[in-house]
C-alpha positions as YAML, in Angstrom:
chain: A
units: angstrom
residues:
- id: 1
  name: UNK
  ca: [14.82, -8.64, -18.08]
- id: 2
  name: UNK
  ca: [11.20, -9.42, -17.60]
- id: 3
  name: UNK
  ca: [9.06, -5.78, -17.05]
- id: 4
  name: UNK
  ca: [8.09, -6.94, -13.26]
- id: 5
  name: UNK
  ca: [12.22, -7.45, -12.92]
- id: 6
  name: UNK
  ca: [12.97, -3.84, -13.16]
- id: 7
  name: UNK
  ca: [12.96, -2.33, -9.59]
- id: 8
  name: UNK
  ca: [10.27, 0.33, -7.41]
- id: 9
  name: UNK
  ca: [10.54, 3.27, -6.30]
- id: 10
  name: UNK
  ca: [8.85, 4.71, -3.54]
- id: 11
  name: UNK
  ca: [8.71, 8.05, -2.46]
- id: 12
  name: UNK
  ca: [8.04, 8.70, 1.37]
- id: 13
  name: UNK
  ca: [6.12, 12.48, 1.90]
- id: 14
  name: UNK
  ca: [5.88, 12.58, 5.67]
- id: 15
  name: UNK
  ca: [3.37, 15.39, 6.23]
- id: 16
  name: UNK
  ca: [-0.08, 15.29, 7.21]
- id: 17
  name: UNK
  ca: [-2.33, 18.09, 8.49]
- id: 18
  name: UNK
  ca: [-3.01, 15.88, 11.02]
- id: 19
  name: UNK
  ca: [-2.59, 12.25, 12.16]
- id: 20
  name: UNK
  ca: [-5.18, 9.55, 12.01]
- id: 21
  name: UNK
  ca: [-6.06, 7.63, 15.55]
- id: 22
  name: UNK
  ca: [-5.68, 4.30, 13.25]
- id: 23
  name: UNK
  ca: [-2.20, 5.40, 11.64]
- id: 24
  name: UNK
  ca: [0.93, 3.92, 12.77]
- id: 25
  name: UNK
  ca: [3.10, 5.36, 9.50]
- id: 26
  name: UNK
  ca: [5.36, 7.97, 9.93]
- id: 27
  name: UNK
  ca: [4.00, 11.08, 9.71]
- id: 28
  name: UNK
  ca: [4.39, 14.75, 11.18]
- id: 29
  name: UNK
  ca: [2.45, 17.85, 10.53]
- id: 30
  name: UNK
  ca: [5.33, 20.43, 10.94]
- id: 31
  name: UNK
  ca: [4.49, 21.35, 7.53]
- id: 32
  name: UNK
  ca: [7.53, 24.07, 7.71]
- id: 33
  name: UNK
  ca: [9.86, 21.28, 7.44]
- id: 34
  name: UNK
  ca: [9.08, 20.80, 3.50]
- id: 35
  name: UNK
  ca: [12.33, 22.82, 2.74]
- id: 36
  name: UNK
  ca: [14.37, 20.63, 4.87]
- id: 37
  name: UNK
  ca: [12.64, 17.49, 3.16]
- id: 38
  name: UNK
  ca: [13.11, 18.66, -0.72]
- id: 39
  name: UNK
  ca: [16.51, 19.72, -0.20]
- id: 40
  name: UNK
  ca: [16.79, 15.87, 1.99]
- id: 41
  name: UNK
  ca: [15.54, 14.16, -1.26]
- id: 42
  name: UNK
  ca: [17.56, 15.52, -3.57]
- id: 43
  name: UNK
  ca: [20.43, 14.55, -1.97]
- id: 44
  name: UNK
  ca: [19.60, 10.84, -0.81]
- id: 45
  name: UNK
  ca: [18.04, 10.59, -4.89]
- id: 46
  name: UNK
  ca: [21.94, 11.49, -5.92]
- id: 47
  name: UNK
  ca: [23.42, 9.05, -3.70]
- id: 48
  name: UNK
  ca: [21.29, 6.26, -5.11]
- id: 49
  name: UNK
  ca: [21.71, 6.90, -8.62]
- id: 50
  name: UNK
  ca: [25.26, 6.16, -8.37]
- id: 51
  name: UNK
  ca: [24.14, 2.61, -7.19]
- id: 52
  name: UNK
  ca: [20.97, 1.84, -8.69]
- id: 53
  name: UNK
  ca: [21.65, 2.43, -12.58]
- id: 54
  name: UNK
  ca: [18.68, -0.24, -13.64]
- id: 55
  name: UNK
  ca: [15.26, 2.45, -14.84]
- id: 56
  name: UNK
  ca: [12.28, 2.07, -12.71]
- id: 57
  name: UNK
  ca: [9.55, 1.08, -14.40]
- id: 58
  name: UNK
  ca: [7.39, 2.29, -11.16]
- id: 59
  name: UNK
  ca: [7.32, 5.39, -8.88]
- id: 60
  name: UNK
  ca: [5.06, 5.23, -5.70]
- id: 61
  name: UNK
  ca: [4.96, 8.41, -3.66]
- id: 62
  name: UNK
  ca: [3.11, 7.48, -0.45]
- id: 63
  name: UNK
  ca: [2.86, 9.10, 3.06]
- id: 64
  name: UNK
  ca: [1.93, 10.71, 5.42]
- id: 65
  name: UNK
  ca: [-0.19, 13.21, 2.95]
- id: 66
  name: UNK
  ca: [1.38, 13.12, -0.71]
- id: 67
  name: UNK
  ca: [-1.84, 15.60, -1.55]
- id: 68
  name: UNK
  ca: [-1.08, 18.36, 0.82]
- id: 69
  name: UNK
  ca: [1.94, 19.05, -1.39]
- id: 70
  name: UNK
  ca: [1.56, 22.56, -3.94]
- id: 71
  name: UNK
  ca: [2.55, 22.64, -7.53]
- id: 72
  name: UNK
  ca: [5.77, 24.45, -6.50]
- id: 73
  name: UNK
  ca: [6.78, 21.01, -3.70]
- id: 74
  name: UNK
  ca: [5.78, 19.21, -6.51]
- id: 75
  name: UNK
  ca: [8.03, 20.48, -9.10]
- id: 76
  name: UNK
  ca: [10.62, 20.82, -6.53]
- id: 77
  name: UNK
  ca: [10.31, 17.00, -5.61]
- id: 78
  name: UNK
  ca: [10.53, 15.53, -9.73]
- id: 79
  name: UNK
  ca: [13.82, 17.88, -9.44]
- id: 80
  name: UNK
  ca: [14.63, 16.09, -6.31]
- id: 81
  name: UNK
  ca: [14.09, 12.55, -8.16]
- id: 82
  name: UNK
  ca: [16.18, 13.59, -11.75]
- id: 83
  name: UNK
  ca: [18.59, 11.68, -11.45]
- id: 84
  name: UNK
  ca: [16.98, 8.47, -11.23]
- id: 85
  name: UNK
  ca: [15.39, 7.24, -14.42]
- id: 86
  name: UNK
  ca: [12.33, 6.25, -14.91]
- id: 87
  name: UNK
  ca: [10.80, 3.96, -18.49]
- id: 88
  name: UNK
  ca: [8.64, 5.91, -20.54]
- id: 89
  name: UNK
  ca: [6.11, 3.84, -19.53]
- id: 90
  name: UNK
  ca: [6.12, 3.83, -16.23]
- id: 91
  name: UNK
  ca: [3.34, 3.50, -13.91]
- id: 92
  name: UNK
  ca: [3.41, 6.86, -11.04]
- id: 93
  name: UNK
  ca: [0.76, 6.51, -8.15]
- id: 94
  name: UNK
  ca: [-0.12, 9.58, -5.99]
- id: 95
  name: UNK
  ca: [-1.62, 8.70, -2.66]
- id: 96
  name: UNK
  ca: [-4.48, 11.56, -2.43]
- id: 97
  name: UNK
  ca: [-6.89, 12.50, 0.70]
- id: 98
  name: UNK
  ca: [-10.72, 13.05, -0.92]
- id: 99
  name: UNK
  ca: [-10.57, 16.38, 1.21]
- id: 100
  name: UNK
  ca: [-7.23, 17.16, -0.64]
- id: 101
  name: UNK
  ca: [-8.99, 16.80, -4.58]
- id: 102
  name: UNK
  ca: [-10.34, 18.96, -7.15]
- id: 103
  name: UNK
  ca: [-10.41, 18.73, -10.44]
- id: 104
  name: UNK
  ca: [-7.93, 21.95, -11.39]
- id: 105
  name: UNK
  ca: [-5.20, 19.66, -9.06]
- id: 106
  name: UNK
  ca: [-6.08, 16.08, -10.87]
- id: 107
  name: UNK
  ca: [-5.04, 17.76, -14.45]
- id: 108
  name: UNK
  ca: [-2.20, 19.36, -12.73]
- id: 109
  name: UNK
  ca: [-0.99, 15.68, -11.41]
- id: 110
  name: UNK
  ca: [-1.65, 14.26, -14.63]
- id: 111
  name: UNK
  ca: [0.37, 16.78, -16.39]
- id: 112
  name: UNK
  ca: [3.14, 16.10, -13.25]
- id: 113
  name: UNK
  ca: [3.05, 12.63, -14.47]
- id: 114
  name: UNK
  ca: [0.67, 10.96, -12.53]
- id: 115
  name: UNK
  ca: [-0.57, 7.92, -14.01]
- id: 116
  name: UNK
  ca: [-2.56, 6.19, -11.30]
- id: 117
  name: UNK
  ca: [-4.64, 7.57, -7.99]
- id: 118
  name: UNK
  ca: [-4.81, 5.70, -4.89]
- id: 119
  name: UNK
  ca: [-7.54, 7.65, -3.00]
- id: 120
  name: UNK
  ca: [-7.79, 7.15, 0.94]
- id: 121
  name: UNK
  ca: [-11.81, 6.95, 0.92]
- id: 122
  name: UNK
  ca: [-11.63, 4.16, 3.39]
- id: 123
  name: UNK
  ca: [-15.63, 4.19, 3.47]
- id: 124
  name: UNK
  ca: [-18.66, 5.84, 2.25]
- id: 125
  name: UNK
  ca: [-20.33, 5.59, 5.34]
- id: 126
  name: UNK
  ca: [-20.33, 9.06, 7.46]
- id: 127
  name: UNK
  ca: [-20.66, 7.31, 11.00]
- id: 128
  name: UNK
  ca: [-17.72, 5.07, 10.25]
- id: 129
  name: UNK
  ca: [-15.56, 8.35, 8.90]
- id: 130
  name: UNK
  ca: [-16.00, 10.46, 11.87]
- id: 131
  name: UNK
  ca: [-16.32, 7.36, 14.27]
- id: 132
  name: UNK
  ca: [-13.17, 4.96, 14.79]
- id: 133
  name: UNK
  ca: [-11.21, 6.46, 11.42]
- id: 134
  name: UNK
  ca: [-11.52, 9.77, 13.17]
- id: 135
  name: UNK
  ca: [-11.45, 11.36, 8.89]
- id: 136
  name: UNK
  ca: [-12.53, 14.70, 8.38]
- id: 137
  name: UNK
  ca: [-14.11, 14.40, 4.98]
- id: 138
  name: UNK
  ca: [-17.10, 13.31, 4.05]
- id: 139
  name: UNK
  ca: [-18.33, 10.05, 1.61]
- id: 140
  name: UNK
  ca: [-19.41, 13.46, -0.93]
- id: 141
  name: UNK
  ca: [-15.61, 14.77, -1.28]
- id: 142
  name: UNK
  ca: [-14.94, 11.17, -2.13]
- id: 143
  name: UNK
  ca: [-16.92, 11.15, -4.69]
- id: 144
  name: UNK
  ca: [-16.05, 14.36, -6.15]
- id: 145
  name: UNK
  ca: [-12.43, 12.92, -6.16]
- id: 146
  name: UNK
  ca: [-13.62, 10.13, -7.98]
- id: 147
  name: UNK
  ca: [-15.48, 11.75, -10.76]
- id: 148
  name: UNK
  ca: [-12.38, 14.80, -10.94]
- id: 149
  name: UNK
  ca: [-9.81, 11.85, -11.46]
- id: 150
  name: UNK
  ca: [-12.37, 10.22, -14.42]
- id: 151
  name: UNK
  ca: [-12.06, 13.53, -16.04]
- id: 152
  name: UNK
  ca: [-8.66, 13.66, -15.96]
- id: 153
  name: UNK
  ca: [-8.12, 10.04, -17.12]
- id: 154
  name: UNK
  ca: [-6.18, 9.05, -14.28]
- id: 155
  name: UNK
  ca: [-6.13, 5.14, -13.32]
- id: 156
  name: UNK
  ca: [-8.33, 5.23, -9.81]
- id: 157
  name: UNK
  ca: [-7.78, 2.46, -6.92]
- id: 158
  name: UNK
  ca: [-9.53, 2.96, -3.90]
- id: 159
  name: UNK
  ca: [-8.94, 2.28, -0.36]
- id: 160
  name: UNK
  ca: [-11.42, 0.83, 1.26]
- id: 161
  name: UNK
  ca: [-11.44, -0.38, 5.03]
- id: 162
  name: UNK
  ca: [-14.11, -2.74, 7.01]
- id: 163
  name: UNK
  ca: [-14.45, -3.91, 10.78]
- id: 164
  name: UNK
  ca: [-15.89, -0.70, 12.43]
- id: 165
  name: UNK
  ca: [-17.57, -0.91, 15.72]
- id: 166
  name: UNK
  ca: [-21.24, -1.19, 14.75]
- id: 167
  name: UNK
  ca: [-20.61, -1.98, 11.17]
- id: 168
  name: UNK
  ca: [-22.55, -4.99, 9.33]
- id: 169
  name: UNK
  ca: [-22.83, -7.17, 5.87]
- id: 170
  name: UNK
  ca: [-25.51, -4.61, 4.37]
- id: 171
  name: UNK
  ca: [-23.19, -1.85, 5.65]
- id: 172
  name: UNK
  ca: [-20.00, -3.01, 4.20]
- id: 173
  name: UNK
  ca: [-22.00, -4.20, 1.06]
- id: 174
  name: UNK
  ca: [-22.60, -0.70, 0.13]
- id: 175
  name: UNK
  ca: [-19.71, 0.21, 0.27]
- id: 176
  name: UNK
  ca: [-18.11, -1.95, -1.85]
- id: 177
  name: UNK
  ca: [-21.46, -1.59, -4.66]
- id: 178
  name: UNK
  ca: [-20.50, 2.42, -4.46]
- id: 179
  name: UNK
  ca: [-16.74, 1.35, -5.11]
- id: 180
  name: UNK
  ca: [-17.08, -1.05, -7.51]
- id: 181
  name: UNK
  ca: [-20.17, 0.79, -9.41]
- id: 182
  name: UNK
  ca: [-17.31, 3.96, -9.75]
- id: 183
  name: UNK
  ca: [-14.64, 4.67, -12.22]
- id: 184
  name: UNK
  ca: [-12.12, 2.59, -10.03]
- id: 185
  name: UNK
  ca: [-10.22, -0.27, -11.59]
- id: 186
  name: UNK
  ca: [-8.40, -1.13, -7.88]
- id: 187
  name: UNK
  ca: [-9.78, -1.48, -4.76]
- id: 188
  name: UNK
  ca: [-7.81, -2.32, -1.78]
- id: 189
  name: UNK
  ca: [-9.70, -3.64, 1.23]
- id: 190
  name: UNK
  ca: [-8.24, -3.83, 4.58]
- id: 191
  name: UNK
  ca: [-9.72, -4.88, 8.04]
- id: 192
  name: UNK
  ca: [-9.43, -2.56, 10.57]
- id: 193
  name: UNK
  ca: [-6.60, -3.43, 12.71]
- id: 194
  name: UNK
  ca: [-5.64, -1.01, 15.62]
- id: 195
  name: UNK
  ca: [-1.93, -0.94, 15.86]
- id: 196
  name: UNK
  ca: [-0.23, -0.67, 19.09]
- id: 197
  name: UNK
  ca: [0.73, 2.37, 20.07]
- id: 198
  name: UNK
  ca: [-2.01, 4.11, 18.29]
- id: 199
  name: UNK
  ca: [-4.41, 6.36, 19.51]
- id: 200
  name: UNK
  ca: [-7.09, 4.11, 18.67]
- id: 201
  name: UNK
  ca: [-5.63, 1.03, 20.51]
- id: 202
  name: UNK
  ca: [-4.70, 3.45, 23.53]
- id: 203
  name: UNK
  ca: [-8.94, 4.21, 23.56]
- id: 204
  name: UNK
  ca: [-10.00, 0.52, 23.03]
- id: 205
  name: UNK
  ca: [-7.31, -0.28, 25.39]
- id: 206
  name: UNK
  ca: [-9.28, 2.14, 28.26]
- id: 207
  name: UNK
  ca: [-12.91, 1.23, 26.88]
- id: 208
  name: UNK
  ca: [-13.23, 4.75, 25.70]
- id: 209
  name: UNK
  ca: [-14.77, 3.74, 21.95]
- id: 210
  name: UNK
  ca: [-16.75, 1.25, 21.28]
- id: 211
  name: UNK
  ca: [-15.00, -2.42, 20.41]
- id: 212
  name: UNK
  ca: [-14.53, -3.41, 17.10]
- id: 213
  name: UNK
  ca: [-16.02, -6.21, 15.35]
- id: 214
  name: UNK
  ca: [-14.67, -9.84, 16.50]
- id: 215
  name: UNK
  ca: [-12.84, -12.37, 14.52]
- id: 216
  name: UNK
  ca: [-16.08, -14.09, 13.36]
- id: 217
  name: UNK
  ca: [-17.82, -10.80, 11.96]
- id: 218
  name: UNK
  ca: [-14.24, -9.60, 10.57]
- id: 219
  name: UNK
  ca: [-14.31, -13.40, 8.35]
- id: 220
  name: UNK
  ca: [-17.52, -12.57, 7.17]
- id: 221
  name: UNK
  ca: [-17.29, -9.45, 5.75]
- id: 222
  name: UNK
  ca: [-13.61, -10.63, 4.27]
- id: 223
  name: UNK
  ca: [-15.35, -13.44, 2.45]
- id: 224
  name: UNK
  ca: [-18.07, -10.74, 1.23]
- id: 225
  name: UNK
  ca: [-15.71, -8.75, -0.15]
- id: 226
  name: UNK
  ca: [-14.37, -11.22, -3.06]
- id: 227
  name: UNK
  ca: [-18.09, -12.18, -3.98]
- id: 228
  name: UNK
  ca: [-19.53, -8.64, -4.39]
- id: 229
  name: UNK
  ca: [-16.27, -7.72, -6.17]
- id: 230
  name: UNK
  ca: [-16.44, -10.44, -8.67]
- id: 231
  name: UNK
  ca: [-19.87, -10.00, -9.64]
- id: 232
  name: UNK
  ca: [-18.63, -6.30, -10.84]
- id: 233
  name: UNK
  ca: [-15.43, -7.92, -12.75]
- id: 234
  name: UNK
  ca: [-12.36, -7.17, -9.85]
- id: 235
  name: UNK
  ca: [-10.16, -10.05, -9.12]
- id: 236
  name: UNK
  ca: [-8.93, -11.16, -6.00]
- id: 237
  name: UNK
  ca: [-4.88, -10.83, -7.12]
- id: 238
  name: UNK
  ca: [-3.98, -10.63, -3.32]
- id: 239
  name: UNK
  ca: [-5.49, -10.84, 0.36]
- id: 240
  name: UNK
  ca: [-6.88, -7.68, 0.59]
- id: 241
  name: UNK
  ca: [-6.11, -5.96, -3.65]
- id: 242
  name: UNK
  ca: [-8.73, -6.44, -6.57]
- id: 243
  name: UNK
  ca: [-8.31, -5.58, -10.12]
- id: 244
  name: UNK
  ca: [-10.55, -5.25, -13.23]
- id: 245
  name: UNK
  ca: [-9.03, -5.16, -16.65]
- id: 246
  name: UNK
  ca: [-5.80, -6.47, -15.21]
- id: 247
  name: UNK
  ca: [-4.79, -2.83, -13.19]
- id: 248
  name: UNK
  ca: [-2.87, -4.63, -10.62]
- id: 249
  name: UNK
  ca: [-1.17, -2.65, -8.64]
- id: 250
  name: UNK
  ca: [2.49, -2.69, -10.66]
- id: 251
  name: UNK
  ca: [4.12, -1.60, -7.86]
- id: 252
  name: UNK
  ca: [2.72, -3.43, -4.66]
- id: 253
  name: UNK
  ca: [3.18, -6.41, -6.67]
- id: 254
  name: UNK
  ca: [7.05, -5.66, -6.32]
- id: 255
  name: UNK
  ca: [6.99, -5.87, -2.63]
- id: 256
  name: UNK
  ca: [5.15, -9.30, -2.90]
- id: 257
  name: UNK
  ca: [7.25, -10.65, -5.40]
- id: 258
  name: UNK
  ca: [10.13, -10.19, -3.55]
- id: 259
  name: UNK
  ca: [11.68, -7.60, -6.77]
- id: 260
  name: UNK
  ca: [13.66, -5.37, -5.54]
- id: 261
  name: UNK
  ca: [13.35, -1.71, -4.89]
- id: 262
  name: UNK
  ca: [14.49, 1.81, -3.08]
- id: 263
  name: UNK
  ca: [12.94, 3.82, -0.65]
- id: 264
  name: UNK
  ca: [13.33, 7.28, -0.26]
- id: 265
  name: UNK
  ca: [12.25, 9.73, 2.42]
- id: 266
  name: UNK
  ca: [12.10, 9.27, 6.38]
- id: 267
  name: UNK
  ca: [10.90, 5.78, 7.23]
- id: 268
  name: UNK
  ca: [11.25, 4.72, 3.47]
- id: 269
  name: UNK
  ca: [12.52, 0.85, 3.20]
- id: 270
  name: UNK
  ca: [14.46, -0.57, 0.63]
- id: 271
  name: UNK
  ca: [15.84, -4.02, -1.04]
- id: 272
  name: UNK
  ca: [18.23, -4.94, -3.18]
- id: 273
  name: UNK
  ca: [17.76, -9.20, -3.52]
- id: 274
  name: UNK
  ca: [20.03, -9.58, -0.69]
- id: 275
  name: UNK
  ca: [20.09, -6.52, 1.78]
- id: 276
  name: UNK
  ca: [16.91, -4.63, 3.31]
- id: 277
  name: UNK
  ca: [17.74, -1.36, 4.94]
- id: 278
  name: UNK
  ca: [15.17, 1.37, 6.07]
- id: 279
  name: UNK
  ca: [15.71, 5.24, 6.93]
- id: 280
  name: UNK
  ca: [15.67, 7.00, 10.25]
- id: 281
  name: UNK
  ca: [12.06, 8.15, 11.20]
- id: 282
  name: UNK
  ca: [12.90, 11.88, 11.80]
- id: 283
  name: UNK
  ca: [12.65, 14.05, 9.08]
- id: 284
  name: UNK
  ca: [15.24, 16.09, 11.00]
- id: 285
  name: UNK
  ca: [17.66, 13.35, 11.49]
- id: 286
  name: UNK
  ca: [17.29, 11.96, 8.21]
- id: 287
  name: UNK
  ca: [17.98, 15.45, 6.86]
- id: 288
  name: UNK
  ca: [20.97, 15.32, 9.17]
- id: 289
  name: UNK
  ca: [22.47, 13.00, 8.04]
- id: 290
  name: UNK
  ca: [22.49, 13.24, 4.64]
- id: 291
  name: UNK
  ca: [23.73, 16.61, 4.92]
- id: 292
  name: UNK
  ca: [27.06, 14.89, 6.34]
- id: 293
  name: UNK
  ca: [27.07, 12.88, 3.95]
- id: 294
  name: UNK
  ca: [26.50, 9.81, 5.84]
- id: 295
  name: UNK
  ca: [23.77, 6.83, 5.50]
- id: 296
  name: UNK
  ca: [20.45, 7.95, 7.10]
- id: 297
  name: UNK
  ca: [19.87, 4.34, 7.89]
- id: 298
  name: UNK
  ca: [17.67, 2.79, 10.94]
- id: 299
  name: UNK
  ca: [18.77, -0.53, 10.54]
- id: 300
  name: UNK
  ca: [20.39, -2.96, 7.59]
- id: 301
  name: UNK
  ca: [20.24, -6.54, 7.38]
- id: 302
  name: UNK
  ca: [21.18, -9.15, 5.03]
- id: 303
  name: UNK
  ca: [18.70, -12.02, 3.97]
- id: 304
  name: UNK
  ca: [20.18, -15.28, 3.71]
- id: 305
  name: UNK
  ca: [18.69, -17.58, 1.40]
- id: 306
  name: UNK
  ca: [17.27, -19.35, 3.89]
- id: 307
  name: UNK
  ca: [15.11, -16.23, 5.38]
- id: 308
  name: UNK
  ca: [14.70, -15.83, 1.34]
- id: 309
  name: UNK
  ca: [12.74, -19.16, 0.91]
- id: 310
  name: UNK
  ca: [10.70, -18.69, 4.00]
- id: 311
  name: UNK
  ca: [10.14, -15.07, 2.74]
- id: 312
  name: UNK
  ca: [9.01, -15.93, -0.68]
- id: 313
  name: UNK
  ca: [6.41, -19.07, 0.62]
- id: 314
  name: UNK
  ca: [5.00, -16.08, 2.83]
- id: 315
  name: UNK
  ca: [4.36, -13.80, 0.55]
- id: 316
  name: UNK
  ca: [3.32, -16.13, -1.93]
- id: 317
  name: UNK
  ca: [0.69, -17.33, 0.03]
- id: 318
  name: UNK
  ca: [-0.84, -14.07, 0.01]
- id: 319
  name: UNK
  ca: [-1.14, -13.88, -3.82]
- id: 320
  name: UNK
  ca: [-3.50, -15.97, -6.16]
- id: 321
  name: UNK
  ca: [-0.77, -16.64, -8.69]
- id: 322
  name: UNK
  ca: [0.94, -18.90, -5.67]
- id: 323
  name: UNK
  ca: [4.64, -19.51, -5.40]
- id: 324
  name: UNK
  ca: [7.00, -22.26, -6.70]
- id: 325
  name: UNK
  ca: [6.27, -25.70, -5.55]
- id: 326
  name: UNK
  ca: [10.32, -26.37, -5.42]
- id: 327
  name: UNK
  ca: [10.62, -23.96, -2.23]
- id: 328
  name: UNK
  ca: [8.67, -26.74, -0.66]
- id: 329
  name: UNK
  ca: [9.43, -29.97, 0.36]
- id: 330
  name: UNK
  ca: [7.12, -32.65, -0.24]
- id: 331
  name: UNK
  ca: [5.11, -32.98, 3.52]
- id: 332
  name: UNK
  ca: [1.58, -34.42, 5.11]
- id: 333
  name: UNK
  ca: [0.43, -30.73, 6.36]
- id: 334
  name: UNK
  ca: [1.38, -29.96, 2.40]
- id: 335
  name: UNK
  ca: [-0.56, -32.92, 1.42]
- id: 336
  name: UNK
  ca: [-3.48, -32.47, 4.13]
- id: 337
  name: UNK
  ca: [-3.60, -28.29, 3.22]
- id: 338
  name: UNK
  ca: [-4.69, -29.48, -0.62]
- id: 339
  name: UNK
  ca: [-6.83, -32.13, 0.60]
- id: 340
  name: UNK
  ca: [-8.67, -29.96, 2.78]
- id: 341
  name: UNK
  ca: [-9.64, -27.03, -0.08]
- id: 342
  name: UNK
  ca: [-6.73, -24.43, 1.61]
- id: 343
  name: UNK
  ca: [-4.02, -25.11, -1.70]
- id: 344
  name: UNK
  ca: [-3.98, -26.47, -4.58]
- id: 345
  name: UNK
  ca: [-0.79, -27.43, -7.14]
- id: 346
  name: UNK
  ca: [-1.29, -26.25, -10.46]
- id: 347
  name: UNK
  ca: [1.33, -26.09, -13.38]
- id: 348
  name: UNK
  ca: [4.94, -26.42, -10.01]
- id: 349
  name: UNK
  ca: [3.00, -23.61, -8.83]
- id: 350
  name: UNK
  ca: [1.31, -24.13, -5.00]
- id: 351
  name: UNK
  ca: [-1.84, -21.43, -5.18]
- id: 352
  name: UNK
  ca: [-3.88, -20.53, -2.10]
- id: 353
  name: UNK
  ca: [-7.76, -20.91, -2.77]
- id: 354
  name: UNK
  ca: [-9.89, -18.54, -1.19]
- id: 355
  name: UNK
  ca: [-10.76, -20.64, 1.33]
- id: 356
  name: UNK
  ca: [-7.02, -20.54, 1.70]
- id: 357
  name: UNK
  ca: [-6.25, -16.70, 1.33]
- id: 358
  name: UNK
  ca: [-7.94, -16.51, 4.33]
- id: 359
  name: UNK
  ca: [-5.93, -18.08, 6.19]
- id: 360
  name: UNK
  ca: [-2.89, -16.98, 4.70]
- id: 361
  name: UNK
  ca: [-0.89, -16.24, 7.55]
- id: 362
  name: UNK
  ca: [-1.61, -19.83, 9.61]
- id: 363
  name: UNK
  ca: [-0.37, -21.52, 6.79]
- id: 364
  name: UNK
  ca: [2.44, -19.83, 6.30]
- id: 365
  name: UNK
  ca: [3.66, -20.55, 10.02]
- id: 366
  name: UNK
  ca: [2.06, -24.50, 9.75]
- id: 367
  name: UNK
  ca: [4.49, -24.50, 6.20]
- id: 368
  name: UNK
  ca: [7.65, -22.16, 6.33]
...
């Protein structure tokens, strides 16, 4: 079994001290529940291990606010997650708030485990933080998280996010020179895309912020990104992830790849290679549930290989390294999609170009 074989795990901690406008995770702030969701884990981690008996070889805990947790929840959630193995070598990300970061907490998630950060900085721009991300720290706790997690020799990816109302080339290029000039090996980079049912869709919806940038502006700035990253050594790997020294994200890299893996937590999804199930959304519920001993599920469905291939040539499209050429039949948009600079066929392997990564989504629909 190749290393990327082995499945994920990921981890869902629901709480945040509060939600962001932008957010359309599952979250509460009922922070009293943490009992209720420890005792939740524990159980749903039990049921699984009699099913999945293959070690991880990756742990994502992700939220919500993994960072709000103390050293006791902490403890109390490894407990939780005993009896599912993990390789000795595997890779553990934390999802941390910059407000949430010091440096006596970074060596106490290293000695948790911990091998890798991913810190929610999102920008280093003040008027962008307190504007349409509605984030209560500031660009200096961000770097103070930074230069903690250096000094505890933890793996650092940053999130980074572009499109703000207002926002510009110059603006976005300093972020990404303060990102890419740091200790970070990772940087994600994400437009800014107002989910419905979000506070900040509700306000753009009634003309109560300030619009967003357009289509055009949002292209731009996507484009920038890859050519100030490479000039500081970070690969494009997928549409929005760069690495440097080959710290991909092990994990994410499951979910693209189509590897299989198991969620736990409210909300958490899961796959097996031929079922995807998710939980209920309610702490409370899920807790419920498991406490009768039942499935705390929110829906399962089974992929036929059909919705497999189509799967596979979508998510391909969204990484560099491509997909196999054989889930393709030979066609003229094919054909034309090379021609034009969108594809190219390397080695049975159909790889978007940039130019291509782009537009990763229309060609999945003109292909699939």
């Amino acid at each position: 079994m190749r290393i990327m074989d082995r499945p994920g795990l990921y981890v869902h901690v629901p709480f945040c001290a509060r939600k962001c406008p932008y957010c359309d995770f599952f979250s509460v702030s009922a922070l009293e529940l943490t009992p209720v969701y420890l005792k939740a884990l524990a159980q749903e981690a039990a049921r699984a291990a009699a099913f999945w008996r293959t070690p991880f070889d990756t742990l994502y805990i992700g939220g919500g606010s993994p960072s709000l947790l103390s050293r006791g929840d902490l403890k109390a959630l490894k407990a939780a997650l005993s009896p599912l193995e993990l390789t000795p070598d595997a890779e553990t990300t934390l999802e941390v708030n910059p407000e949430d970061a010091d440096p006596d907490k970074m060596a106490f998630w290293a000695d948790w485990g911990v091998t890798r950060l991913s810190l929610g900085a999102q920008t280093f721009d003040a008027r962008f933080l307190a504007g349409s991300l509605g984030r209560t720290h500031l660009p200096a706790d961000s770097f103070a998280a930074m230069e903690a997690a250096a000094a505890a020799g933890l793996s650092l990816s940053l999130d980074l996010i572009y499109g703000h109302a207002g926002q510009n080339p110059e603006d976005w290029a300093a972020d990404l020179d303060k990102a890419s000039a740091s200790w970070a090996e990772h940087i994600s980079a994400y437009a800014l895309t107002p989910a419905p049912g979000t506070p900040l869709a509700r306000a753009l919806a009634e003309r109560l912020v300030p619009r967003l940038l357009g289509e055009a502006a949002s292209a731009e700035l996507f484009a920038l990104t890859a050519e100030a990253l490479k000039i500081r050594g970070f690969e494009r790997y997928e549409v929005s992830n760069f690495a440097r020294g080959g710290a991909v994200c092990r994990h994410n890299l499951k979910y693209w790849r189509r590897t299989p893996y198991l969620g736990l937590g409210p909300s958490a999804h899961s796959f097996d290679g031929t079922r995807r199930w998710a939980d209920e959304a309610s702490v409370r519920r899920w807790a419920a549930a498991l406490d009768r001993q039942d499935e705390p599920r929110s829906f399962v469905e089974e992929v036929t290989p059909e919705q497999a291939r189509l799967e596979a040539i979508m998510l391909g499209l969204r990484l560099s390294e491509g997909f196999s050429a054989s889930l393709l039949k030979p066609s003229q948009a094919l054909e034309d999609f090379c021609a034009q600079g969108y594809l190219e066929l390397e080695d049975e392997l159909i790889k978007p170009t940039e130019k291509g990564l782009a537009v990763a989504d229309f060609l999945a629909r003109q292909l699939a």
